[in-house]
C-alpha positions in Angstrom: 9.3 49.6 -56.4 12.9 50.5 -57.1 15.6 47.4 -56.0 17.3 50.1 -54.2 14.8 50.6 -51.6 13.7 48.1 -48.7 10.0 47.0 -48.0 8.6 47.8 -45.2 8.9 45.7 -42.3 6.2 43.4 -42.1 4.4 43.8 -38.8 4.6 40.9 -36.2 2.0 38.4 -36.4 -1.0 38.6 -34.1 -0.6 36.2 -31.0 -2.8 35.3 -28.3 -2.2 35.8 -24.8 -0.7 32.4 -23.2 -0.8 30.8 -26.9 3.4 30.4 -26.7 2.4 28.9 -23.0 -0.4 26.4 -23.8 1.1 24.5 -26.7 4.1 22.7 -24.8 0.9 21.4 -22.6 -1.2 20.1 -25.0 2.0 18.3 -26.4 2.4 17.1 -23.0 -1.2 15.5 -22.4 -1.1 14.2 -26.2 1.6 11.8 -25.0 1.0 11.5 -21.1 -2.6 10.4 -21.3 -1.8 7.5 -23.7 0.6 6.2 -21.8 -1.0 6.7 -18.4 -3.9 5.1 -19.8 -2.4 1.7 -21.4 -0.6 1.4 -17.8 -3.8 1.7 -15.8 -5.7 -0.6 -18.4 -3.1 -3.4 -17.7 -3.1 -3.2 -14.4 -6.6 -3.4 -14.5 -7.9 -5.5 -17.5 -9.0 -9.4 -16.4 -8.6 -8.2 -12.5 -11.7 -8.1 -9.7 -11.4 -4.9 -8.2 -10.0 -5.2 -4.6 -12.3 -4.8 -1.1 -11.2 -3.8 2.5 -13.4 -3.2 5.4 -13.7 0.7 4.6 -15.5 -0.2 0.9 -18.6 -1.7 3.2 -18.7 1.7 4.7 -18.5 3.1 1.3 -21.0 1.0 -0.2 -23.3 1.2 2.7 -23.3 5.0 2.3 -23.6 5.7 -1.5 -27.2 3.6 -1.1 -28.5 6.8 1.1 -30.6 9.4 -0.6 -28.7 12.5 -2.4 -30.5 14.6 0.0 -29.7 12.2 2.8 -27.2 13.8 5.7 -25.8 10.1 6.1 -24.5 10.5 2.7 -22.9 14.0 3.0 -21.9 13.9 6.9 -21.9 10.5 7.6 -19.7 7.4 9.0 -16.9 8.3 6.0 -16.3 11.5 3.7 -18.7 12.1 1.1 -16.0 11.6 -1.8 -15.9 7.8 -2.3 -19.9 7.4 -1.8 -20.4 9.9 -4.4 -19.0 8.4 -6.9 -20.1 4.7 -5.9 -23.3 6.0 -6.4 -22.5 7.8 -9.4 -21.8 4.2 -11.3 -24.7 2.6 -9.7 -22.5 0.9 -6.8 -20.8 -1.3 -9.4 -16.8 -1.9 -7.9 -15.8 -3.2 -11.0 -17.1 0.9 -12.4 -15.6 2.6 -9.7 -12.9 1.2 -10.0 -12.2 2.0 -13.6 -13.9 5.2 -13.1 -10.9 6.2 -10.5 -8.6 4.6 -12.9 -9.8 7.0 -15.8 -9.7 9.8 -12.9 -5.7 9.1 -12.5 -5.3 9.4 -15.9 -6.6 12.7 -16.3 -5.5 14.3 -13.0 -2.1 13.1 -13.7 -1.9 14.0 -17.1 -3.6 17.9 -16.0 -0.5 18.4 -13.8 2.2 16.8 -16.4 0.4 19.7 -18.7 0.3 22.4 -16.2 4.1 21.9 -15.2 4.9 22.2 -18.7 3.3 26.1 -19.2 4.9 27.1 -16.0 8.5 25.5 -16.6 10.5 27.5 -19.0 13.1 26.5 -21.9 13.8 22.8 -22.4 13.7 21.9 -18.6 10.0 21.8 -19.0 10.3 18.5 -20.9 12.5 17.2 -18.3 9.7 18.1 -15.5 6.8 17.1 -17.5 8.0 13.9 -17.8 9.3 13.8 -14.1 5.4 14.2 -13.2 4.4 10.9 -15.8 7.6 8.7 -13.9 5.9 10.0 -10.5 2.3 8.6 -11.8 3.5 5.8 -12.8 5.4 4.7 -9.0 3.9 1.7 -6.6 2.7 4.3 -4.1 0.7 6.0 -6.9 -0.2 2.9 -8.8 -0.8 0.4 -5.9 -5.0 1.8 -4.8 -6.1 1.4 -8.6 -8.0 -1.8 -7.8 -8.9 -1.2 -4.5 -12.4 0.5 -3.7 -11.0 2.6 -1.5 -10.2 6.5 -0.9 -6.8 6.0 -1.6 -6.5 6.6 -5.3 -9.1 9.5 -6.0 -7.1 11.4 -2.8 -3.8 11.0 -5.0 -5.7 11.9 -8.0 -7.3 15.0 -7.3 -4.4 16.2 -5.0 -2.5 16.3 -8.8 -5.2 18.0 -9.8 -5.2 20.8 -7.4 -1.8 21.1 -7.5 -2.1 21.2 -11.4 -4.4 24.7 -11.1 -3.1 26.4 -8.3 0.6 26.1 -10.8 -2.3 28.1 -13.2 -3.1 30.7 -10.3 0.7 31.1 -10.1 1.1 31.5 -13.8 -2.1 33.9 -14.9 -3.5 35.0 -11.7 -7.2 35.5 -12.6 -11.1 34.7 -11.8 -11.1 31.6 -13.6 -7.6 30.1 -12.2 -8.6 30.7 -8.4 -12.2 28.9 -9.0 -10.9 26.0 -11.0 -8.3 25.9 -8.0 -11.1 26.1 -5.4 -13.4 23.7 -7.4 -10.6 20.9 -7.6 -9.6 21.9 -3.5 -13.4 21.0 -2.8 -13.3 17.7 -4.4 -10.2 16.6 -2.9 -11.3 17.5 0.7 -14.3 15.6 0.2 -12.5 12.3 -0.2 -10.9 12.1 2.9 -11.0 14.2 6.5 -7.1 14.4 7.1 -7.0 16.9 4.0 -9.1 19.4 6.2 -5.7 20.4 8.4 -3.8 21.0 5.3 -6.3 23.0 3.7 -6.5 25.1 7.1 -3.0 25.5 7.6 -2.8 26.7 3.9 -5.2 29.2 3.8 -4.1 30.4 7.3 -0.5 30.7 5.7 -1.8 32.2 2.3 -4.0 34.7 3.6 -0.9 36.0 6.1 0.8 36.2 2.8 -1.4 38.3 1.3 -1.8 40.6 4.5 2.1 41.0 4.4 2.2 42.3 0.6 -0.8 44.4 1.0 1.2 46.1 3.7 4.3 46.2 1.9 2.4 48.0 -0.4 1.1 50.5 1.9 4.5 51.6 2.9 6.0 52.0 -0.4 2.8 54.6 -0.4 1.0 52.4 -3.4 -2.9 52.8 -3.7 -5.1 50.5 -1.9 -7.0 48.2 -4.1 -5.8 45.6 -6.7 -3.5 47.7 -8.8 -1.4 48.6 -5.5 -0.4 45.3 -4.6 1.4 42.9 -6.0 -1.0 41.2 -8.7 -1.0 37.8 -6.8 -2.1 39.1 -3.5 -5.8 39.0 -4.2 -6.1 35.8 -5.7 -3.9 34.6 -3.0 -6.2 35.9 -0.7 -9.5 34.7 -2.1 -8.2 31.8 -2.8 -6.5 31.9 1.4 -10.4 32.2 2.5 -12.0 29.6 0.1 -9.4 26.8 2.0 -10.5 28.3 5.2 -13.8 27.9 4.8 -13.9 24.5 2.4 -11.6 23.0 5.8 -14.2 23.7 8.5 -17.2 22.4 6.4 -14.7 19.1 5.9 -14.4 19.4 9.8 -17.7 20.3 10.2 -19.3 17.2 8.1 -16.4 15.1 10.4 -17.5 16.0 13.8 -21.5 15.3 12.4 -20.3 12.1 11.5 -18.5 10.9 14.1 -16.0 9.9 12.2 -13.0 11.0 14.7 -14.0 7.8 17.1 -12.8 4.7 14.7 -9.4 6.4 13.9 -8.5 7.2 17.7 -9.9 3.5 18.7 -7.2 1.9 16.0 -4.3 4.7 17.8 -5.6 2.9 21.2 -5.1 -0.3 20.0 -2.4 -0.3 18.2 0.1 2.5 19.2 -0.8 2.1 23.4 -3.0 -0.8 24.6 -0.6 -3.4 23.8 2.0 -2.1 25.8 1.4 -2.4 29.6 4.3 0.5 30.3 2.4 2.8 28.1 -0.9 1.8 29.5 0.5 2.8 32.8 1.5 5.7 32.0 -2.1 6.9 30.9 -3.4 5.7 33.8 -1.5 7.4 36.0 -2.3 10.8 33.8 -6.4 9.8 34.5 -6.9 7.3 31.6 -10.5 6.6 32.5 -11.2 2.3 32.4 -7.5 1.6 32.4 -8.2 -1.9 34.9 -9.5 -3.4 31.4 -6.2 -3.5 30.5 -3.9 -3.8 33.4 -3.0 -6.4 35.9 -3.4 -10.5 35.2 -7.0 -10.0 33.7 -6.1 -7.8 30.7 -6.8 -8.7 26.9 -3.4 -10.4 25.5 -2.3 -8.7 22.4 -3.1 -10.0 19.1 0.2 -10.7 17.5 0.3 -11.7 13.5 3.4 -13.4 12.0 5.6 -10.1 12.7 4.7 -7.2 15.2 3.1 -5.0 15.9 1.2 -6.3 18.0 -2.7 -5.2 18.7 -5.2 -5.4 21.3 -8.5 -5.8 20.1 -12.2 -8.0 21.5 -13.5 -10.4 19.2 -15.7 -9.5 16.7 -18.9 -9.7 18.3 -17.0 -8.3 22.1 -17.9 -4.2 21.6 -14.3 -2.1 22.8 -14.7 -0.4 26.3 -16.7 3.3 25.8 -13.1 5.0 26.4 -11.1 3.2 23.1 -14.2 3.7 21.3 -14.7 7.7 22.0 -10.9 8.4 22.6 -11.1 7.9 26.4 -13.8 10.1 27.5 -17.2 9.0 29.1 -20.3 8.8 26.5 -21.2 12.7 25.4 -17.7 14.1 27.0 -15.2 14.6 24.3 -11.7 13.3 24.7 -9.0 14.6 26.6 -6.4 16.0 24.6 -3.7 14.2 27.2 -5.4 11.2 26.0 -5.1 11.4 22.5 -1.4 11.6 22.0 1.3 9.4 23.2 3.9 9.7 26.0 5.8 12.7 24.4 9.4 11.2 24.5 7.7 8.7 21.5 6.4 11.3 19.5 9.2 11.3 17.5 11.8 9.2 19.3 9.4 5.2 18.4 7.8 6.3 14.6 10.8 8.0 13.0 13.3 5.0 13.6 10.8 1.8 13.8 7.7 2.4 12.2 5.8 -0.6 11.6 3.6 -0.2 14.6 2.1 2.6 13.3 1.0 0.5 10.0 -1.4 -1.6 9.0 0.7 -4.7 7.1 4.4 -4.8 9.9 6.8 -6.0 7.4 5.4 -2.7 5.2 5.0 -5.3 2.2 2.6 -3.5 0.3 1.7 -6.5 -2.3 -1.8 -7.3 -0.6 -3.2 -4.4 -2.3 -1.8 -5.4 -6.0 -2.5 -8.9 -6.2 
């Protein structure tokens, strides 16, 4: 070939769809998991795993069959017991089993940031996401055989796929999203209102570009609206439905009486102007706790205080079923306080809202 002439471009080099997209992730998870790992090993290593009165419940409930309904709808959400059984009902595994669970839902969201994030700032979130997994409140349930840490956990995780949905809307993205979103409502019931309200608010906006689309006189089906609509959609109905079987398996459990009893006893019972105030809106069995015969409130070294019978002294019926006779349900009047403390008591002065007053969070790290 004559000097004089150029050679022919070469032509481009064959790439992958989302190759350029997954490599800053796997860099990501080669250096998050590591480091996640040696943290959560010395928090761990020479330490007896941590128990509270919910890890009896737990325990008690990972010994029923797999087919048993007092495993899958019973006193406490399914999550914990399933994997208490899963290790045999050893603490000392569960615990490092959630530990290894932390790690790896952690590092999954570190990752997935890092593909959706563009230019160098993806560095600077990925490693926001490792400083976040590495905080007290993050770090603190490790020990504990509790719900605490695999909620945190797979709530990363979740997270870390529906930032895939948003990236490559597709079959696979919306089910790994929906698998994770199962496994975190099954670990504890409060999840159920967000997963509700979520798929309430994603399947409006779905609705909203579908008819958008309409009006701009674009085809019904997938290739008229926007391409996230539908997976926005399915994945809109999947929280819907995955909410009310956590509700569901709730109310077949029961499990809406012990949370309202500790609201009673805590938030209302110790305070006789707050009693009186639900017993002049019809608090049922309010004498128990008016006038010069009423339980004195249990104070510890600094408030708040509680009312509560000694261990073997069963609550009144209405504490224990949130005010309403045996087989009524509650009153919604009775299930919330005085409105002016709604927000006016929590917001400013907390602590009698929380289990440990001073809101010294050591007891679960030592």
């Amino acid at each position: 070939m004559s000097r004089g002439l150029d050679a022919p471009p070469a032509a481009p080099a064959a790439t992958t769809p989302g190759a350029t997209g997954r490599s800053p992730g796997v860099a990501v998870a080669l250096v998050a998991a590591p480091l996640l790992a040696l943290l959560r090993w010395w928090q761990l290593h020479g330490r007896a795993p941590l128990t509270w009165q919910d890890t009896e419940d737990f325990a008690a409930m990972a010994e029923a069959p797999w087919s048993s309904r007092s495993l899958w709808a019973g006193i406490r959400p399914p999550g914990v017991p399933v994997l208490l059984r899963l290790v045999g009902g050893d603490w000392s595994r569960y615990v490092a089993l959630q530990a290894a669970l932390a790690v790896a839902c952690w590092t999954a969201l570190a990752a997935s940031v890092a593909t959706v994030v563009r230019g160098r700032g993806r560095w600077v979130a990925a490693a926001a996401v490792v400083a976040l997994a590495t905080t007290t409140p993050v770090t603190m349930w490790e020990r504990s055989v509790l719900s605490e840490s695999p909620a945190l956990s797979l709530l990363a995780l979740t997270v870390a796929a529906g930032l895939q949905v948003a990236r490559s809307p597709g079959r696979w993205t919306v089910l790994g999203t929906v698998a994770a979103g199962a496994a975190w409502l099954a670990v504890r019931d409060s999840h159920a209102a967000v997963a509700l309200a979520g798929g309430a608010a994603a399947l409006v906006a779905a609705a909203g570009a579908w008819i958008r689309a309409r009006r701009a006189g674009l085809p019904p089906g997938p290739g008229g609206a926007p391409r996230w609509a539908w997976p926005l959609a399915a994945l809109g109905v999947a929280a819907l439905g995955l909410g009310g079987l956590a509700m569901a398996g709730s109310a077949r459990g029961d499990r809406d009486a012990f949370p309202t009893r500790n609201v009673y006893a805590v938030r209302i019972l110790p305070y006789p102007e707050r009693v009186r105030w639900f017993a002049d809106h019809g608090m049922p069995q309010a004498e128990h706790f008016l006038g010069p015969d009423r339980r004195a409130p249990a104070v510890p070294r600094r408030p708040a205080p509680g009312v509560a019978g000694p261990p073997r002294d069963p609550p009144p019926q209405p504490r224990r079923r949130g005010g309403a006779p045996a087989g009524r349900p509650p009153p919604p009047r009775h299930l919330a306080p005085p409105p002016r403390l709604l927000l006016a008591e929590p917001v400013p002065s907390p602590e009698p809202a929380l289990n440990h007053p001073p809101r010294r969070r050591g007891c679960y790290r030592r």
